[in-house]
C-alpha positions as CSV (number, residue, x, y, z in Angstrom):
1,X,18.2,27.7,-7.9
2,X,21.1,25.3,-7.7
3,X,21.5,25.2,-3.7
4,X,17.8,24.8,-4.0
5,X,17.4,21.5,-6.1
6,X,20.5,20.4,-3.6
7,X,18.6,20.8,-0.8
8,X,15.2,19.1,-2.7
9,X,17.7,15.8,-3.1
10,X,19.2,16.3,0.4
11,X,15.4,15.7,1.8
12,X,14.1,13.5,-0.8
13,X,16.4,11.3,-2.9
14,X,19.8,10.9,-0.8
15,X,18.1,9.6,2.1
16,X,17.0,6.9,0.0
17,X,19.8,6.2,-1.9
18,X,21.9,5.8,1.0
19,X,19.4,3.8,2.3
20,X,19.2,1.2,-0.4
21,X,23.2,1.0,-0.1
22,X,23.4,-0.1,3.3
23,X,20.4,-2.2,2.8
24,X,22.9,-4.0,0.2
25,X,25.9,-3.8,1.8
26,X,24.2,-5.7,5.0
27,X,22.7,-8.0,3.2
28,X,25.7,-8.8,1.5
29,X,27.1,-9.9,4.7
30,X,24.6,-11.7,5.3
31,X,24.8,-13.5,2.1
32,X,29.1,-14.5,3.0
33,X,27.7,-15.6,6.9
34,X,25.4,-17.8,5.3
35,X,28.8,-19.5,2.7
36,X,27.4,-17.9,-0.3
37,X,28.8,-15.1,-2.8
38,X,26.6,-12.0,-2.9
39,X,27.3,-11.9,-6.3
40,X,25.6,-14.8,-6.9
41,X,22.5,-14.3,-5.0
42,X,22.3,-11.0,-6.6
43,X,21.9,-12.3,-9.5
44,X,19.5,-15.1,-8.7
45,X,17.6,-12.2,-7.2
46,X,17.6,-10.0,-10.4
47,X,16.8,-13.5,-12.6
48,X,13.7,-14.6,-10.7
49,X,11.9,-10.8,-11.0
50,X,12.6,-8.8,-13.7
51,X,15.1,-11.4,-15.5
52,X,11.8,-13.0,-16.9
53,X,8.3,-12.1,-18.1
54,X,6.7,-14.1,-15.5
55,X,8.8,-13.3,-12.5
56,X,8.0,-9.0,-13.7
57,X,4.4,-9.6,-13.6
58,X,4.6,-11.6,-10.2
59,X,6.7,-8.5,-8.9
60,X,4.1,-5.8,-10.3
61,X,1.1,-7.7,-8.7
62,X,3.1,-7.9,-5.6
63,X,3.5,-4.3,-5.6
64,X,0.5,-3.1,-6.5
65,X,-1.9,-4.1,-2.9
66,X,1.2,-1.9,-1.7
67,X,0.7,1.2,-4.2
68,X,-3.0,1.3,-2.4
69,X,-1.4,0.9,1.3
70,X,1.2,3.1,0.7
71,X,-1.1,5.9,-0.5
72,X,-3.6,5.3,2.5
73,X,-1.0,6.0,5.3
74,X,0.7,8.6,3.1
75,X,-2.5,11.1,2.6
76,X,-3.4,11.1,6.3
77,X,0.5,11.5,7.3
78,X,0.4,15.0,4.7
79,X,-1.8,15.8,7.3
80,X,-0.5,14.8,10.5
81,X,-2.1,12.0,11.1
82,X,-0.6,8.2,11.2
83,X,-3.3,5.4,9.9
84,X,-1.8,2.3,11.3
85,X,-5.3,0.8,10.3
86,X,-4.7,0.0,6.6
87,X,-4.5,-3.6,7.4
88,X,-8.1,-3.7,8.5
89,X,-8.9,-1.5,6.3
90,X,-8.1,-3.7,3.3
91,X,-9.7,-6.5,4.9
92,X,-13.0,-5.2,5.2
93,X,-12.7,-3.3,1.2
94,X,-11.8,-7.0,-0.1
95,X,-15.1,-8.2,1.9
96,X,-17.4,-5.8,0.6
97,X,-16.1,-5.8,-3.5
98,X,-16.2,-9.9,-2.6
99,X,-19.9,-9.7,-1.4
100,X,-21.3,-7.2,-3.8
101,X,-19.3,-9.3,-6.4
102,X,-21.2,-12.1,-5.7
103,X,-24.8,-11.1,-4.6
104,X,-24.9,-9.1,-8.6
105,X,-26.8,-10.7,-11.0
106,X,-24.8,-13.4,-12.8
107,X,-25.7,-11.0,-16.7
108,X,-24.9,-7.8,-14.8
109,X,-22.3,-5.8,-17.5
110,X,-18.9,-5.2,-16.7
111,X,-20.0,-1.1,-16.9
112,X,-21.9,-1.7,-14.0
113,X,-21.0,-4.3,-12.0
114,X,-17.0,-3.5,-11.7
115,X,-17.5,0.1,-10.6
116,X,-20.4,-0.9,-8.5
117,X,-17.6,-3.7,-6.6
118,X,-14.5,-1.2,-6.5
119,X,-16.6,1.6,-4.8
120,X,-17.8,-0.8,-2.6
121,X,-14.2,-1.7,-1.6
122,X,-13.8,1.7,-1.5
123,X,-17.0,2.9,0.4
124,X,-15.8,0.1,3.1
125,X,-12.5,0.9,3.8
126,X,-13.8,4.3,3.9
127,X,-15.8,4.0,6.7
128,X,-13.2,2.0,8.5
129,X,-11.1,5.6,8.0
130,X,-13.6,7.7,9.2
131,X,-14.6,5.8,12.9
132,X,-10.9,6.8,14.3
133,X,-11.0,10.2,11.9
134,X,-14.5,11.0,13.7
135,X,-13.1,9.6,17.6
136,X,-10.1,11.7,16.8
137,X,-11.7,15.1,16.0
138,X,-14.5,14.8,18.0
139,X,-13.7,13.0,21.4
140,X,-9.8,13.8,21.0
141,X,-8.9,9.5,20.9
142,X,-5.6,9.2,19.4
143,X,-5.4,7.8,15.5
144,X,-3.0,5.5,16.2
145,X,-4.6,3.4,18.8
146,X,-7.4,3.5,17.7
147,X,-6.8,2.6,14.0
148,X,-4.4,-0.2,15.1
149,X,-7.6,-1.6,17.1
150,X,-9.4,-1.8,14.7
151,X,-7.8,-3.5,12.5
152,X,-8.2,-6.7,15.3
153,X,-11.8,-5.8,15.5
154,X,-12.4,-6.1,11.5
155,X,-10.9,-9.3,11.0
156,X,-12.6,-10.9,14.5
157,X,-15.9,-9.5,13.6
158,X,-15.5,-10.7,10.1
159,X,-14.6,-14.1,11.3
160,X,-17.8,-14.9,12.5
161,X,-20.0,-12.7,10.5
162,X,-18.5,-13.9,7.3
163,X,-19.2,-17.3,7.9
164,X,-22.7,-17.4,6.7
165,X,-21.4,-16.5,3.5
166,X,-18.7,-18.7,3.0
167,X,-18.9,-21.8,0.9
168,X,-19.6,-25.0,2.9
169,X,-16.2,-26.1,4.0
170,X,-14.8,-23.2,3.2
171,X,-13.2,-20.0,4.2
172,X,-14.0,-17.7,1.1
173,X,-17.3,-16.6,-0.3
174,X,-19.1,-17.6,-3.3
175,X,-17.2,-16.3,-6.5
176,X,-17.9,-13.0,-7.8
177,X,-20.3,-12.5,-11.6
178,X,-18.7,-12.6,-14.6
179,X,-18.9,-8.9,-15.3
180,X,-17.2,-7.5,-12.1
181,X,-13.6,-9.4,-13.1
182,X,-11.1,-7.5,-13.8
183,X,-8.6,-9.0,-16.6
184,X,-5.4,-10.9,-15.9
185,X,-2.2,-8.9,-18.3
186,X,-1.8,-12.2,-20.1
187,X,-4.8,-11.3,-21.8
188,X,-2.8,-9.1,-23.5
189,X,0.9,-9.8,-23.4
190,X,0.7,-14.3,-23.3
191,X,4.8,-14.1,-22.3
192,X,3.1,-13.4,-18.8
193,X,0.8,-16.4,-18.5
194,X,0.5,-17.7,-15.3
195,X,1.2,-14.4,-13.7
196,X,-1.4,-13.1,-11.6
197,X,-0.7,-9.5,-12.5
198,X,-4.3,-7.8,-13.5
199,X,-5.8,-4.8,-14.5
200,X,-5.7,-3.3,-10.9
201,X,-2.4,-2.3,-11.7
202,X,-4.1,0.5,-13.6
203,X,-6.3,1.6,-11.2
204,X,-3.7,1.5,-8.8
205,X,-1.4,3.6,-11.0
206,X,-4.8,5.9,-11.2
207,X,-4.9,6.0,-8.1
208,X,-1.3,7.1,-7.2
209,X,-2.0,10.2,-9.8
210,X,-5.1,11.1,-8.7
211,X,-3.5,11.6,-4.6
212,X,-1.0,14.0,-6.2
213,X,-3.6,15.4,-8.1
214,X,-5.6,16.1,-5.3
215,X,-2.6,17.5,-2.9
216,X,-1.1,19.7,-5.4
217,X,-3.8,21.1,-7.5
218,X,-7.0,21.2,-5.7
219,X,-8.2,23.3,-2.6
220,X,-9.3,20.6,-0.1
221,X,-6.0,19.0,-0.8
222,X,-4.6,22.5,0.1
223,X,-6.6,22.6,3.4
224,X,-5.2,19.0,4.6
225,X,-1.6,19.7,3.8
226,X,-2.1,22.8,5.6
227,X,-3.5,21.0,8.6
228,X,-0.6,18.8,8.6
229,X,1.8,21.7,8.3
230,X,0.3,23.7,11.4
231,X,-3.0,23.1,12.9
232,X,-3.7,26.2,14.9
233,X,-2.3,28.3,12.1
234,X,-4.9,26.3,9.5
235,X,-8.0,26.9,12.4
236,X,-6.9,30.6,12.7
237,X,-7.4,30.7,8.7
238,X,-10.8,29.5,9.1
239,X,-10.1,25.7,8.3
240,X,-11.9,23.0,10.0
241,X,-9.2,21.1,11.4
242,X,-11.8,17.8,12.8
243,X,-13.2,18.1,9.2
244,X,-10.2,17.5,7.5
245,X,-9.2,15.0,10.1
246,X,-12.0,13.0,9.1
247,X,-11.5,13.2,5.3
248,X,-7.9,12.5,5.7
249,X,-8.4,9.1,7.3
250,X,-11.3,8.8,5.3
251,X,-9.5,8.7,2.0
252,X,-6.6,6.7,3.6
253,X,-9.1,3.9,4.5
254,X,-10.4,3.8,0.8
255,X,-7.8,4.1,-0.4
256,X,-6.8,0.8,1.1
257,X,-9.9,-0.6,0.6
258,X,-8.6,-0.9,-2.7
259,X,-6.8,-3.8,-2.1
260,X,-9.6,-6.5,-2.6
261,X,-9.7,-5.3,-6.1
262,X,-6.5,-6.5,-7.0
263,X,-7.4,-9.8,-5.3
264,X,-11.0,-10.4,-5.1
265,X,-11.6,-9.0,-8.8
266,X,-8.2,-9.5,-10.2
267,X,-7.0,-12.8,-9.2
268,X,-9.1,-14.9,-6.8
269,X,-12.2,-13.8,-7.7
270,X,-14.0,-14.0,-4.5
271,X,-12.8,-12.8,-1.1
272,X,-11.1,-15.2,1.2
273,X,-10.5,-15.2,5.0
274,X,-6.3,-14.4,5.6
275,X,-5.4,-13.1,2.5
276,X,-3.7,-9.6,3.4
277,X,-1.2,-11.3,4.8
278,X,0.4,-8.0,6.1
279,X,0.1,-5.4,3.4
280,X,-1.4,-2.8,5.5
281,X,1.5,-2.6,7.4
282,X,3.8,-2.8,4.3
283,X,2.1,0.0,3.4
284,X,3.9,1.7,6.2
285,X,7.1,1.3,5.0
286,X,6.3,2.0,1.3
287,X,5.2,5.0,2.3
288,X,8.3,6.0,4.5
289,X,10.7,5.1,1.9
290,X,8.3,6.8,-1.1
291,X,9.1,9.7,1.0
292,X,4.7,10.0,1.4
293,X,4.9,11.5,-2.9
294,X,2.8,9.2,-5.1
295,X,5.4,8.4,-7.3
296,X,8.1,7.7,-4.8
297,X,5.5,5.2,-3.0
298,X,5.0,3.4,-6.5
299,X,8.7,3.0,-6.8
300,X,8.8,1.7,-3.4
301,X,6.2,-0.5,-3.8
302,X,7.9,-1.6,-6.9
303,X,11.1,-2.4,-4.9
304,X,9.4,-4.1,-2.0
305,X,7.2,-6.3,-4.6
306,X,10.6,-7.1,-6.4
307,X,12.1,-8.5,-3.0
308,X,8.9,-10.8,-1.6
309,X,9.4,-12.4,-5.5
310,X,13.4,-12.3,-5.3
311,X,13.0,-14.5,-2.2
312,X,11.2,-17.5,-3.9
313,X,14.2,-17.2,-6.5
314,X,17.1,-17.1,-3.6
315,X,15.2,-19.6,-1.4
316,X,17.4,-22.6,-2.5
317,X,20.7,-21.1,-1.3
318,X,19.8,-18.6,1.3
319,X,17.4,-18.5,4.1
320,X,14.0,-16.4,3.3
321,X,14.6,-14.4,6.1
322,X,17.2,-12.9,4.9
323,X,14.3,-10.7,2.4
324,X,12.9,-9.9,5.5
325,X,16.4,-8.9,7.7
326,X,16.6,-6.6,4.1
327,X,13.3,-4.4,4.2
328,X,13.9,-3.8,7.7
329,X,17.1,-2.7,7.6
330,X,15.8,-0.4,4.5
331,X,13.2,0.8,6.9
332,X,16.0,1.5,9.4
333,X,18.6,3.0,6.8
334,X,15.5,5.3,5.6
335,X,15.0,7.1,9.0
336,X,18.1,7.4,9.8
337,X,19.1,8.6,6.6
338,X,16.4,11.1,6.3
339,X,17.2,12.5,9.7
340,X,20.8,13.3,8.8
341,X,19.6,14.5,5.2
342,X,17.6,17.0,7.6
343,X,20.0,18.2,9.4
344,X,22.4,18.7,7.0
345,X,19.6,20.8,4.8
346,X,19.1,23.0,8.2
347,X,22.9,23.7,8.9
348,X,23.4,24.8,5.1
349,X,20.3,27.2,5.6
């Protein structure tokens, strides 16, 4: 039992640990080329996020767009599959919770109007999983290019067929009813006023349990892992491996569909051309370095939400780019970390 819980952290937690201190230790150096202590930057760092009430609830809205990226490229990876379409995917979710939003009658309730906008997002980003799921299993097109198309092919489309519903002399649509708004935390907790964390954060956390849920405790969730493990070995057991290709991008691209409800119905309150601003392929590396388990992704998305916040706060004394030279090398210090973790598991077995 005791080699066997070694070997579990071998594979899971010392790849990331490792990671994390030669993320630090470079960016330290970093931090002396550029004439300042690390010490010091650290601790701006650590006083701009969680040192406040403010800068924690800019950090958790941060990271929550990335719980819902990270979860749509981690379920299709448990089964074999890489969605480099949660970008697009996101896009068009935001549009569709953004439209619905706004086209409900302004005295629709809350009961019906927020679930009708967040499985719209859903529905959306859905579909935008299932084109390359369905290409893949049934004309043999690879996920990859194909998903990373399309993410170019939702936003130009979306450009000019958004338009019509844009506001004159503007790039976002008209602002969605009162009922479909989800409520800011300083509703509750007033130390975090001017934050724009929201009540996504629970459906994103929802979300994250519901994936493990579903992997761990449920029979389709059985079928895609077992896909992903071997696919001739799941066909020869009588599973349909194009099926579960489909529903594994599928849930991927609602998944990240869920995005717009942490901006459209959480903070904007309508959908607006741009706004992604890359966390599709964040999701990516949440997803790497949450080691593809729900709770390892929200821990990651966490981290990476705590560093695009940390670099407002560091700005002053050190370039910005140095948050950016610091996920990268964590995204590098991750794979190679979690091949040597590998290896070293397979020589002690």
């Amino acid at each position: 039992m005791t080699r066997e819980l070694v070997d579990r952290f071998a594979r899971g937690a010392l790849p990331v640990a490792l990671s994390l201190l030669v993320a630090a230790a470079c960016a330290s150096a970093l931090i002396l080329a550029c004439g300042q202590a690390p010490l010091h930057v650290w601790r701006l760092l650590l006083d701009g996020t969680f040192g406040n009430a403010y800068g924690t609830g800019q950090v958790l809205y941060k990271a929550t767009p990335l719980v819902f990226t990270g979860l749509a490229v981690a379920v299709p990876l448990r089964a074999g599959l890489f969605n480099v379409g949660a970008e697009g995917q996101a896009v068009l979710g935001a549009f569709a919770a953004g439209v619905v939003g706004a086209r409900l009658p302004p005295s629709t309730p809350a009961a019906i109007a927020l679930p009708a906008c967040v499985l719209a997002a859903f529905a959306a980003g859905a579909a935008a999983g299932a084109l390359p799921g369905a290409l893949k299993a049934w004309r043999g097109a690879h996920e990859v290019i194909v998903t990373i198309m399309l993410n170019f092919v939702i936003v130009a489309v979306l450009a000019d067929a958004a338009k019509p519903l844009y506001l004159r002399e503007t790039v976002h649509t008209a602002p969605i009813v009162a009922g479909a708004e989800l409520p800011r935390a300083s509703t509750w907790l007033p130390s975090l006023h001017g934050s724009a964390l929201n009540a996504s954060l629970v459906l994103a956390l929802l979300a994250a349990a519901a994936v493990g849920a579903f992997l761990r405790r449920t029979v389709a969730g059985f079928r895609l892992r077992a896909v992903g493990l071997g696919p001739e070995a799941a066909a020869a057991h009588g599973i349909s491996v194009g099926a579960q290709t489909v529903l594994a991008l599928a849930l991927g691209g609602g998944l990240a569909g869920l995005v717009g409800a942490n901006f459209v119905l959480g903070y904007k309150r309508y959908y607006e051309e741009g706004f992604s601003g890359g966390v599709g392929f964040m999701g990516i590396a949440v997803a790497l370095l949450g080691r593809n388990r729900p709770a390892g992704i929200v821990a990651a998305a966490v981290l990476f939400g705590a560093l695009s916040q940390g670099g407002l706060a560091i700005n002053a004394v050190v370039p910005k780019e140095l948050v950016d030279v610091l996920q990268a090398v964590i995204i590098l210090a991750v794979a190679a970390a979690a091949s040597a973790g590998a290896k070293a598991a397979e020589a002690r077995g």
